[in-house]
KEZAKOL-831240 format. One record per residue: residue in three letters; chain; x, y, z of N, C-alpha, C in turn. Coordinates in pm, whole numbers, plus 50000, padded with zeros to 5 digits. Layout:
  aa ch   n_x   n_y   n_z  ca_x  ca_y  ca_z   c_x   c_y   c_z
 ALA  A     X     Y     Z     X     Y     Z     X     Y     Z
...
REM end
This chain:
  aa ch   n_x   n_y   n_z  ca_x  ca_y  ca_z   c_x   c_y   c_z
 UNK  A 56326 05307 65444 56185 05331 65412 56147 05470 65462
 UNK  A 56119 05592 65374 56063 05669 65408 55890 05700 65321
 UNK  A 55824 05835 65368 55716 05833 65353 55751 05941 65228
 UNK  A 55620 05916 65146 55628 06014 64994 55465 06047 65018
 UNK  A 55425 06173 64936 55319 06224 64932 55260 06178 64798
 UNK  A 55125 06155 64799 54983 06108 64732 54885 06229 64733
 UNK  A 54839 06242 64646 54769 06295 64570 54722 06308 64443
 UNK  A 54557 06235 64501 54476 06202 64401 54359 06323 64389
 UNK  A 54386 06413 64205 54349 06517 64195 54226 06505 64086
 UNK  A 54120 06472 64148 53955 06472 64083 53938 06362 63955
 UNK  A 54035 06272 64017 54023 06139 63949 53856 06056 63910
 UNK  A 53839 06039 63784 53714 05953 63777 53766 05856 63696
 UNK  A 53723 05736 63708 53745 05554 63662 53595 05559 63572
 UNK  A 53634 05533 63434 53498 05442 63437 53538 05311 63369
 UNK  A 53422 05224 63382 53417 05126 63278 53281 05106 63196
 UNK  A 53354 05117 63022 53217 05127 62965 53152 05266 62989
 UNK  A 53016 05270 62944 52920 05379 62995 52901 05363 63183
 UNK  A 52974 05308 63251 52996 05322 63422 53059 05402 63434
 UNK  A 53010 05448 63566 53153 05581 63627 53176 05466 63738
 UNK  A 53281 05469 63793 53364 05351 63889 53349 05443 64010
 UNK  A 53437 05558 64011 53458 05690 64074 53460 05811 63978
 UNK  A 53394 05886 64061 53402 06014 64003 53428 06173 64087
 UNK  A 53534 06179 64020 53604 06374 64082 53635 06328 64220
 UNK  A 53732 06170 64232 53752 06199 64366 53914 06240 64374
 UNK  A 53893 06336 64510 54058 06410 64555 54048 06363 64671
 UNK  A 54212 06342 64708 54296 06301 64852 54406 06310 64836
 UNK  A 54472 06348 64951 54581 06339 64961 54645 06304 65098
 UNK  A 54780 06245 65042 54851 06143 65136 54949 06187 65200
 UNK  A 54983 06262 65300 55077 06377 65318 55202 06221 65421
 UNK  A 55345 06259 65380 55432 06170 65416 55439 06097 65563
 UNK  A 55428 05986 65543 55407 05908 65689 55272 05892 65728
 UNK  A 55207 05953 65682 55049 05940 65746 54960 05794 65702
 UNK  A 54885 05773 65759 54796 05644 65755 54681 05706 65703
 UNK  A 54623 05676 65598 54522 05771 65554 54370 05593 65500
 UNK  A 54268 05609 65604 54162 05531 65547 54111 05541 65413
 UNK  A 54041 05449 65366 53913 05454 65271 53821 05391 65363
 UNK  A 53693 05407 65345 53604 05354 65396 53475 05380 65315
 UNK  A 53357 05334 65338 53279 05294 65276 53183 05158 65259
 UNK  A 53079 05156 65181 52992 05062 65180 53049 04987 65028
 UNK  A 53006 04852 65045 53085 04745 64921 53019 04823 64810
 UNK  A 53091 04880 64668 53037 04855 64580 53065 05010 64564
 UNK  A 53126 05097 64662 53108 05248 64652 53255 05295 64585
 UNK  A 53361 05193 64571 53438 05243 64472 53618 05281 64553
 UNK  A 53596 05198 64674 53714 05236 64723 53832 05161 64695
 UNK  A 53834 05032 64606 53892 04943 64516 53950 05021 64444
 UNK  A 53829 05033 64357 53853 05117 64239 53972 05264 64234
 UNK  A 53967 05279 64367 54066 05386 64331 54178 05372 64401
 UNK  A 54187 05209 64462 54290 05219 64510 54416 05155 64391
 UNK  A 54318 05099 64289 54366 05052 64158 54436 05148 64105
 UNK  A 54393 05323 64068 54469 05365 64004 54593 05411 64052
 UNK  A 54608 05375 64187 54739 05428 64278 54826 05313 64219
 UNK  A 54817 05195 64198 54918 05119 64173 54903 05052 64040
 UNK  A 54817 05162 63920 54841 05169 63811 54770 05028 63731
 UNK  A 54697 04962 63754 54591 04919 63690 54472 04943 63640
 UNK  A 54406 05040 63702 54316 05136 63617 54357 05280 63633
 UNK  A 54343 05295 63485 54416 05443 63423 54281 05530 63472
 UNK  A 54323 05661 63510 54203 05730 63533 54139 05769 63389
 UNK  A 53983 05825 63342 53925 05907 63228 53966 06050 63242
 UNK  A 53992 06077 63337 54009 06198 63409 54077 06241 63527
 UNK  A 54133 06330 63557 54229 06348 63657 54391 06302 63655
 UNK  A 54428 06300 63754 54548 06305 63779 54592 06180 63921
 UNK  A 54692 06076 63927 54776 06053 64017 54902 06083 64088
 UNK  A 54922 06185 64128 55058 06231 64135 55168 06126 64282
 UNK  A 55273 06136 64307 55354 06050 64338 55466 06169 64410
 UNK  A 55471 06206 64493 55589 06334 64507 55596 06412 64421
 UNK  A 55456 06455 64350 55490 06610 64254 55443 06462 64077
 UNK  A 55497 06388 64093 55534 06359 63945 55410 06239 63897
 UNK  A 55344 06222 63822 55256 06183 63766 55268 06000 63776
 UNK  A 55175 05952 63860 55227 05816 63858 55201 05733 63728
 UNK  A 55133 05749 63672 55132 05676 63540 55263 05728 63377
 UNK  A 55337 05835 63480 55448 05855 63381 55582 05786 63440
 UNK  A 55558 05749 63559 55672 05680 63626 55714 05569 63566
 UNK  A 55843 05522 63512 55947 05383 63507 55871 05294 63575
 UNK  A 55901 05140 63517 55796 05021 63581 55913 05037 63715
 UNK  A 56018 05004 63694 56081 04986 63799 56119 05067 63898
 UNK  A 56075 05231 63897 56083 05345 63999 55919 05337 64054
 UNK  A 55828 05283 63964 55694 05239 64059 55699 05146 64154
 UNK  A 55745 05036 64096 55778 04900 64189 55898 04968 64346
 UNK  A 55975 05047 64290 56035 05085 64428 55962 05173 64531
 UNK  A 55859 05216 64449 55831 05360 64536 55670 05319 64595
 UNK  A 55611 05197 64539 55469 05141 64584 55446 05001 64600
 UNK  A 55398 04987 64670 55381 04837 64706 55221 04811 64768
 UNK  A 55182 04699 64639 55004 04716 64690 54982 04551 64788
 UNK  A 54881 04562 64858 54851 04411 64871 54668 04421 64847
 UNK  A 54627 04314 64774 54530 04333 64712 54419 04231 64781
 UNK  A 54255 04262 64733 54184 04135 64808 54208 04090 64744
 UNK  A 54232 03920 64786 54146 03785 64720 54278 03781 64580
 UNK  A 54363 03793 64652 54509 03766 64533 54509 03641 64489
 UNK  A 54482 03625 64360 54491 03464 64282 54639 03438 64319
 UNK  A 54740 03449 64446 54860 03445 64419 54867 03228 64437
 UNK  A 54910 03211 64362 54917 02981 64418 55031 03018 64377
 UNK  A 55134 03032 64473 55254 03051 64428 55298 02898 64488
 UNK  A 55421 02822 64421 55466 02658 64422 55632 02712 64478
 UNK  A 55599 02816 64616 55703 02868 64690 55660 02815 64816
 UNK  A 55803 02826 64897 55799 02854 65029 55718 03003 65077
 UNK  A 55700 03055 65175 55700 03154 65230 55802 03276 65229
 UNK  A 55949 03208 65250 56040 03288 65260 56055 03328 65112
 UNK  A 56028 03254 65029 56048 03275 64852 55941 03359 64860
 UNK  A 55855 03335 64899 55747 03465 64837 55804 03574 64928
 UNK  A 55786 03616 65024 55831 03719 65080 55992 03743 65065
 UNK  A 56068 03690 64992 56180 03715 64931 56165 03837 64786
 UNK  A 56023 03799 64711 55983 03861 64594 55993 03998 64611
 UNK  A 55923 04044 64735 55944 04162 64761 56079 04263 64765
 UNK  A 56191 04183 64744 56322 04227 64682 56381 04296 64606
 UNK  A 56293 04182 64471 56312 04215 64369 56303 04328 64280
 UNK  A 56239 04460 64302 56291 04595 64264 56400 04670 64294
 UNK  A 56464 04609 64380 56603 04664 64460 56723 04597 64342
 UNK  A 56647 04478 64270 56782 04393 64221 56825 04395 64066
 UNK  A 56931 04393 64033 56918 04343 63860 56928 04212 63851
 UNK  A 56905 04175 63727 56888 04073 63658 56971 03924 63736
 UNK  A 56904 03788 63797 56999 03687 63769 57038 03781 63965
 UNK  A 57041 03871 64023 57115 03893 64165 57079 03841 64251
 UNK  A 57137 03762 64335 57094 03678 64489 57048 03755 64580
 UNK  A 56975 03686 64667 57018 03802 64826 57095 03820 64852
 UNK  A 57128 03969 64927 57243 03980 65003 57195 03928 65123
 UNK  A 57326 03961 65245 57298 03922 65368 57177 04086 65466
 UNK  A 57189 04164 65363 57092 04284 65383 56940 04243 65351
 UNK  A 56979 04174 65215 56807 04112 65178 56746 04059 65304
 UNK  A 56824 03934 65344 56836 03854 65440 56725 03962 65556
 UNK  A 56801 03956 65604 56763 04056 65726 56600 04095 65717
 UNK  A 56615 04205 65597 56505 04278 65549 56362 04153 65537
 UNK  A 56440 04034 65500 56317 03964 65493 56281 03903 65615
 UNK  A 56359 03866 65676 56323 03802 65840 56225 03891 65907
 UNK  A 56248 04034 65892 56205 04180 65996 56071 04155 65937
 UNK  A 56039 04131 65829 55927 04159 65753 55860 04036 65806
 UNK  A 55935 03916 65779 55817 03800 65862 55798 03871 65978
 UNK  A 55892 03869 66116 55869 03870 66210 55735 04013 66237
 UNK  A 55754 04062 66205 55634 04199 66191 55480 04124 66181
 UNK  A 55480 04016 66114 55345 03984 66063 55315 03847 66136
 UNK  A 55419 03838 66259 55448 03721 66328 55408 03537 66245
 UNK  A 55508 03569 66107 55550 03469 66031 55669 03421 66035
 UNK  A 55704 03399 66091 55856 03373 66097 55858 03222 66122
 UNK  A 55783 03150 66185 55797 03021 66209 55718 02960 66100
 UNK  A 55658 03010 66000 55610 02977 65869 55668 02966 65754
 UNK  A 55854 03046 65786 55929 03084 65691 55968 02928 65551
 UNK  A 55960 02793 65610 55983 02716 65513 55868 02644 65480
 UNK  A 55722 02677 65491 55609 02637 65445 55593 02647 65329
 UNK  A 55501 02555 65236 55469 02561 65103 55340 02709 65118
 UNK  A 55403 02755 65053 55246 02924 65049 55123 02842 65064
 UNK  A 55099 02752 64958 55011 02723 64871 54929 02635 64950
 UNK  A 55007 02606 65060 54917 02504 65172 54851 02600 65330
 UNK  A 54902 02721 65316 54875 02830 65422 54682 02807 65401
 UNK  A 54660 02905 65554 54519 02908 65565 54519 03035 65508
 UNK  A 54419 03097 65451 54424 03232 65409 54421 03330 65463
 UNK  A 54415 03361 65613 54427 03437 65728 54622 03392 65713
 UNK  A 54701 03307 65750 54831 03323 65707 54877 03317 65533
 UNK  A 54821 03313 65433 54886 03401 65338 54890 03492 65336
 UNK  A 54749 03570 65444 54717 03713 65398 54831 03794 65439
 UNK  A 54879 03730 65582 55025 03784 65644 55117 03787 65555
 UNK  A 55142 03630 65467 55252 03692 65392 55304 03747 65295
 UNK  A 55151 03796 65256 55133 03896 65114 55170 04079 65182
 UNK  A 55147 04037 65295 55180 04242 65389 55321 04162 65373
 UNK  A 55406 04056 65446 55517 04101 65448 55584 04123 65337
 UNK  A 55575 04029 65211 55596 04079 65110 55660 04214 65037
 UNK  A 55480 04259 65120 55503 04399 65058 55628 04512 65178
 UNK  A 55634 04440 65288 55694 04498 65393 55859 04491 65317
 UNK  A 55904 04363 65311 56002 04361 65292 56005 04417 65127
 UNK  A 55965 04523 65069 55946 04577 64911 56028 04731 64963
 UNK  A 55996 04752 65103 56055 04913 65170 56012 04980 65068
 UNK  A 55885 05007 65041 55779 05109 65014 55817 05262 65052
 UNK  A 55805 05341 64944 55762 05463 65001 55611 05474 65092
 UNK  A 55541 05423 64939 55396 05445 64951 55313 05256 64962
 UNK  A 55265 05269 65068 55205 05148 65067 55046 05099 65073
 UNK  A 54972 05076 64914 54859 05072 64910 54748 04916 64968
 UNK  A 54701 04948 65054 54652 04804 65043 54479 04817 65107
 UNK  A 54432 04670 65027 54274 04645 65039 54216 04555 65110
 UNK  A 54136 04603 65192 54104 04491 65318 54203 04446 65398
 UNK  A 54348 04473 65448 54427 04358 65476 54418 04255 65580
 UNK  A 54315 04287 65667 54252 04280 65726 54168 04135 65744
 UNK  A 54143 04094 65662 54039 04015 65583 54124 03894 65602
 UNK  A 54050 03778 65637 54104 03617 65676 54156 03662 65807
 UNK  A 54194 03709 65868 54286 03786 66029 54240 03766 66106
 UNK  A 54269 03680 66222 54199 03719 66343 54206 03826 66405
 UNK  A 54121 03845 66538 54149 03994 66567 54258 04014 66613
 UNK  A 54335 03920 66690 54500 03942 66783 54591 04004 66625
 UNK  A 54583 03895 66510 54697 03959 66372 54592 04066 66285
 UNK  A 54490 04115 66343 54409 04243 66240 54484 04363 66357
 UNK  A 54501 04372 66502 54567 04470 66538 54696 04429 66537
 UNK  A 54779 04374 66527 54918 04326 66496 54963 04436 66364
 UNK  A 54914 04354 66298 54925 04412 66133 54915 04557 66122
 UNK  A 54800 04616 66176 54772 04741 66115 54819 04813 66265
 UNK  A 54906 04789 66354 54987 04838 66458 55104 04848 66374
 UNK  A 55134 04757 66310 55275 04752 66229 55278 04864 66131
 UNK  A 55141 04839 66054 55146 05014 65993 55148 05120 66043
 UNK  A 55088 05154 66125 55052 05297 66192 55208 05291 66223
 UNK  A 55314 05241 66292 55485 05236 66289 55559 05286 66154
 UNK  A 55471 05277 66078 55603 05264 65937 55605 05391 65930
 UNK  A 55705 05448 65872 55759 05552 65845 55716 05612 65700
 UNK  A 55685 05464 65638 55628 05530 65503 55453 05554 65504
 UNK  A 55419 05614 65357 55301 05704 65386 55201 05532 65367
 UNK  A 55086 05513 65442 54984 05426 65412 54871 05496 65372
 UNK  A 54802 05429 65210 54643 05447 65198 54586 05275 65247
 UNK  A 54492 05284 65333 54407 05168 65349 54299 05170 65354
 UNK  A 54222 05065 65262 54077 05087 65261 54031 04977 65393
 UNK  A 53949 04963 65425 53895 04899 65527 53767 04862 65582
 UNK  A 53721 04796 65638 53553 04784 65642 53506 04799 65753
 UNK  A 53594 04803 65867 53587 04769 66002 53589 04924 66069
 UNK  A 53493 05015 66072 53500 05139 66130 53601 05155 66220
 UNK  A 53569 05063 66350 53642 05074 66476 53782 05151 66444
 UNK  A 53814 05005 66359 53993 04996 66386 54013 05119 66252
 UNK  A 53964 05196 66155 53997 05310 66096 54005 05386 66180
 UNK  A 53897 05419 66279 53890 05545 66397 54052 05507 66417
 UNK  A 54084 05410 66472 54195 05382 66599 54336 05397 66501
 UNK  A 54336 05358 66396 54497 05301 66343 54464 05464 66211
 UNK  A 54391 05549 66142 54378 05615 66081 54405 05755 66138
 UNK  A 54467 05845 66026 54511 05965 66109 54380 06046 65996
 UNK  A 54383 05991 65915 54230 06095 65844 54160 05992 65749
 UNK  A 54028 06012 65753 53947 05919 65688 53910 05977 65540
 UNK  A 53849 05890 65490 53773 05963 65388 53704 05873 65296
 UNK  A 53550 05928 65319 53411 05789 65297 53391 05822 65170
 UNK  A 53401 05739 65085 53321 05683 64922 53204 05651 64982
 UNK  A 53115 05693 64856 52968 05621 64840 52926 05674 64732
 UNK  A 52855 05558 64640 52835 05590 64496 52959 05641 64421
 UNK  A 53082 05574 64424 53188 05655 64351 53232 05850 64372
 UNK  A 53180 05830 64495 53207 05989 64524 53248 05999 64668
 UNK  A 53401 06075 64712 53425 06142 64826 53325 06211 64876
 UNK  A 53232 06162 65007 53127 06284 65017 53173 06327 65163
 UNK  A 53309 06260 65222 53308 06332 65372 53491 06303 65356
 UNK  A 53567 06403 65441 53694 06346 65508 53714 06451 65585
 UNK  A 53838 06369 65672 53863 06464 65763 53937 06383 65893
 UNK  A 53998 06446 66008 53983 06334 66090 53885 06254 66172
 UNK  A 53931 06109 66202 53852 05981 66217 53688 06060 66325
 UNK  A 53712 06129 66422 53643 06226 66518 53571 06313 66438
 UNK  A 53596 06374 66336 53498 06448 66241 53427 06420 66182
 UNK  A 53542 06273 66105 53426 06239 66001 53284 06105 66060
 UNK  A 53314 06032 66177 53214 05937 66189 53144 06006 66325
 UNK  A 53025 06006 66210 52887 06052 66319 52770 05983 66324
 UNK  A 52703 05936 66358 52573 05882 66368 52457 05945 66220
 UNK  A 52491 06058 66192 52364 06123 66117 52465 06048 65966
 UNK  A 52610 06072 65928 52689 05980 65848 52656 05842 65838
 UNK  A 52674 05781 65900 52642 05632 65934 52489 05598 65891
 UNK  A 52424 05676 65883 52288 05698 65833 52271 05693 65709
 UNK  A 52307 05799 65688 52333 05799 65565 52373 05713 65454
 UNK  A 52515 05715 65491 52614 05598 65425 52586 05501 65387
 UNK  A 52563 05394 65510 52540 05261 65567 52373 05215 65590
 UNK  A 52313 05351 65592 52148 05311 65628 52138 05234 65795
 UNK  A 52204 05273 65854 52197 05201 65992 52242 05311 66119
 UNK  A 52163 05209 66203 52191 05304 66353 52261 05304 66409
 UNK  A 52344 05395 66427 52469 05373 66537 52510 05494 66616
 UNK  A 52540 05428 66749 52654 05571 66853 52757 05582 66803
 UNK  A 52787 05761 66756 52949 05718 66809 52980 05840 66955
 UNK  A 53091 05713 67025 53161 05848 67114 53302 05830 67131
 UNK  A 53360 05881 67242 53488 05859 67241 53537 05748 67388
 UNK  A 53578 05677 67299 53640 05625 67402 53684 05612 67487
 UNK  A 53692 05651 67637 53737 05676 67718 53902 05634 67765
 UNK  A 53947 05516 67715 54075 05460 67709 54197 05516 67595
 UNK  A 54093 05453 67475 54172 05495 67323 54179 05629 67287
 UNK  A 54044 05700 67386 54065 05834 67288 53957 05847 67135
 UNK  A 53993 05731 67077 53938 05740 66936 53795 05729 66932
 UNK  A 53709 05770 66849 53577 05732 66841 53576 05584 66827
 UNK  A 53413 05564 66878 53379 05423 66910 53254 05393 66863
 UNK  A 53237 05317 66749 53090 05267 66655 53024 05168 66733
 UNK  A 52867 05223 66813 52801 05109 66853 52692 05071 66724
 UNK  A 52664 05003 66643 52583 04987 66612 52476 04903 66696
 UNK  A 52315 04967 66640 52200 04889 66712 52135 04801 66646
 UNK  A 52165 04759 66595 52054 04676 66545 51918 04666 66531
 UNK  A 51850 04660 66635 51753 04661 66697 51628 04809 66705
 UNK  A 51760 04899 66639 51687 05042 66602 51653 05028 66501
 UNK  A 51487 05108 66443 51506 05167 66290 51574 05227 66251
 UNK  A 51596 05199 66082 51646 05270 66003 51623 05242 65896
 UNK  A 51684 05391 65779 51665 05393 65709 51802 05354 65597
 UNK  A 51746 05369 65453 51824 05324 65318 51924 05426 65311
 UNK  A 52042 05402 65297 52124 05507 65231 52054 05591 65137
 UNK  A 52102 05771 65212 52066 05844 65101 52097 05829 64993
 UNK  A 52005 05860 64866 52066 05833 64751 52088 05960 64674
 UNK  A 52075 06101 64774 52127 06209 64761 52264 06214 64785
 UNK  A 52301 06182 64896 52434 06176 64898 52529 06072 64850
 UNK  A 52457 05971 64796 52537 05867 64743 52522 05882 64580
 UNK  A 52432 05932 64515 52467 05965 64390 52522 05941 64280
 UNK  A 52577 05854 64214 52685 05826 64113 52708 05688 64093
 UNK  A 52818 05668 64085 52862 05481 64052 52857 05393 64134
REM end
């Protein structure tokens, strides 16, 4: 598993007379952990869709190491990306180890078993998402905080260049939400993750970058980009940030209890 570079060059989605996103750029430089963040509805789905080729951009470009991801082979995509998505209709009538076996299957031709390499690759991948004692469970009977695990290992055991994923976070308690996204910030290959949870972007993100209204309006690193007058903006709410004295990383207090105001709709603008 190594890391490949991303770059998304002034990509806009629409649907219908909608803009989804519009003119957004990023890029994913190799190995790096790179956030989305944002308020529901501002489009960080949406573009994490066209990275793994379900929505075609109107405009712009996906590139993949230089080369255009929507000109890529199904099966040099499947090797080189691996998404895990919210709220996956997956009812798979597998074990665990069968589903996270799936993740194989771009490595294989037609009708090929595991090897004793598969093997391996798939155990490492439970054990990462501390599934391993789940390995002969029916999927389909998991709580959704453990499918959600075994839809990352899945994708773990896929040995990704590029690994896109949404919310993963989501069903997790907090002990497997830092588990998990500890396991990323480790990988060697490049991560985009969108996320909802400020904190843990500051902490597990090496550069952020906030949607609102279908538009990039801030990035940078996690320390640059989250500020109180942002958060204002963005989110319409009050909050500290400082640095942590332990982690280092910035630290979101929100107040509650303070006024505030509506997201600008200067800076949010668009879809």
């Amino acid at each position: 598993m190594t890391g490949t570079e991303l770059v998304i060059d002034t990509v806009t989605l629409t649907a219908g007379a909608h803009r989804l996103v519009e003119e957004a750029s990023l890029t994913a430089r190799p190995g790096k952990v790179i956030g989305l963040v944002g308020p529901n509805g501002s489009g960080k789905s949406s573009l994490l869709r066209t990275v793994y080729r379900v929505l075609r951009p109107a405009t712009g470009r996906v590139a993949v190491d230089g080369t255009d991801a929507w000109s890529l082979p199904v099966r040099r995509l499947a090797r080189t990306v691996a998404a895990v998505v919210q709220d996956s209709a997956a009812d798979f009538d597998l074990t665990v180890r069968e589903v996270v076996a799936m993740g194989r299957t771009p490595h294989k031709r037609l009708l090929d078993g595991d090897t004793p390499e598969d093997g391996d690759l798939i155990d490492s991948a439970l054990a990462a998402v501390d599934a391993a004692t789940l390995a002969e469970r029916p999927f389909d009977r998991l709580s959704g905080g453990e499918r959600q695990r075994v839809l990352i290992a899945r994708a773990l055991a896929q040995r990704p260049s590029l690994l896109v994923l949404d919310e993963p976070t989501n069903h997790l308690d907090i002990r497997h939400q830092l588990d998990v996204l500890g396991t990323l910030r480790r990988l060697p290959a490049t991560v985009l993750v969108a996320l909802h949870d400020l904190n843990l972007a500051a902490y597990y993100c090496d550069r952020l970058y906030v949607l609102c209204g279908g538009r990039v309006i801030a990035s940078g690193p996690p320390a640059g980009v989250l500020t109180s007058e942002l958060l204002a903006e963005v989110y319409g709410v009050t909050a500290e940030v400082t640095i942590h004295p332990r982690s280092g990383a910035p630290q979101v207090t929100f107040l509650p209890g303070e006024p505030h105001s509506a997201p600008s709709p200067a800076r949010c603008a668009g879809g």
